[in-house]
C-alpha positions as CSV (number, residue, x, y, z in Angstrom):
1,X,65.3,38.8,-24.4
2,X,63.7,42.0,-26.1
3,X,64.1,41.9,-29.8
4,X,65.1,45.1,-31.4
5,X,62.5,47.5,-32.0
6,X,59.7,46.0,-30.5
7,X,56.7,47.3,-30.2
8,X,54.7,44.9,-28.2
9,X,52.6,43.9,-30.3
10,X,51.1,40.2,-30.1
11,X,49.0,40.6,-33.5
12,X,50.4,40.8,-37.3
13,X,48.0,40.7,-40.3
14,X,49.2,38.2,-42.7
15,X,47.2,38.4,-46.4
16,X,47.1,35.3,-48.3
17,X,49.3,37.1,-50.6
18,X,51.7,37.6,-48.3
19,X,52.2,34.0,-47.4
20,X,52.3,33.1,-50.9
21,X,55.1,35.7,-51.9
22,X,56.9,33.8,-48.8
23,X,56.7,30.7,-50.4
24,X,54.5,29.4,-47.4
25,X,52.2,26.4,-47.7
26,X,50.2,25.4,-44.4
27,X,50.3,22.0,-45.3
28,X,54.4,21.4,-44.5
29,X,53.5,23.6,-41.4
30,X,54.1,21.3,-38.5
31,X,51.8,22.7,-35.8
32,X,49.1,25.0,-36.8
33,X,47.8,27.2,-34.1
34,X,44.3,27.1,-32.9
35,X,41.2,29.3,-34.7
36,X,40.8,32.3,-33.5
37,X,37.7,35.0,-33.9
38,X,38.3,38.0,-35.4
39,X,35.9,41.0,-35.5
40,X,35.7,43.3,-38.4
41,X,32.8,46.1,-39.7
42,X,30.9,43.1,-41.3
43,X,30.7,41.0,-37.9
44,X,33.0,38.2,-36.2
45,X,34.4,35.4,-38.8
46,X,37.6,32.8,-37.8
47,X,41.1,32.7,-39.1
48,X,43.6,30.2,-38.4
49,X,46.3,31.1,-36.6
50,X,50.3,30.4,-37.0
51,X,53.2,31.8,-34.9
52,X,56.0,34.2,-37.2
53,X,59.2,35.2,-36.3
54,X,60.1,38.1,-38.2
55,X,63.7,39.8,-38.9
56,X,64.0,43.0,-40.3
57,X,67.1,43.9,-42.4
58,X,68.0,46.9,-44.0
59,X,68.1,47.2,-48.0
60,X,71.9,45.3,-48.2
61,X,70.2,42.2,-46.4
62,X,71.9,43.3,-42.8
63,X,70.6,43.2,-39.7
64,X,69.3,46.4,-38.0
65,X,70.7,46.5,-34.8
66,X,69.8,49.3,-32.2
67,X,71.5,52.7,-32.0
């Protein structure tokens, strides 16, 4: 199954701040995923990764649905 609007994509940026505005705390996270590197300007550094599911709604909290 394709979700709506998919771009293909198999990276998302996730800021600290963004987690916390979520309400997420890694430490109730069952599974963590694995480190991973990531290159910037300044050289390669590690982040931990986590798998998201996102859902977008529209600004009434409905789904978007295609078309």
């Amino acid at each position: 199954m394709q979700a709506v609007f998919d771009t293909g994509s198999l990276l998302q940026t996730i800021l600290q701040s963004d987690l916390d505005a979520l309400g997420f705390d890694m430490s109730n996270y069952p599974s963590p995923g694995e480190l991973v590197n990531i290159t910037t300007a300044n050289g390669v550094g590690q982040a931990q990764s986590i798998r998201i599911e996102m859902q977008f709604l529209d600004h009434q909290n409905l789904k978007l649905h295609e078309g």
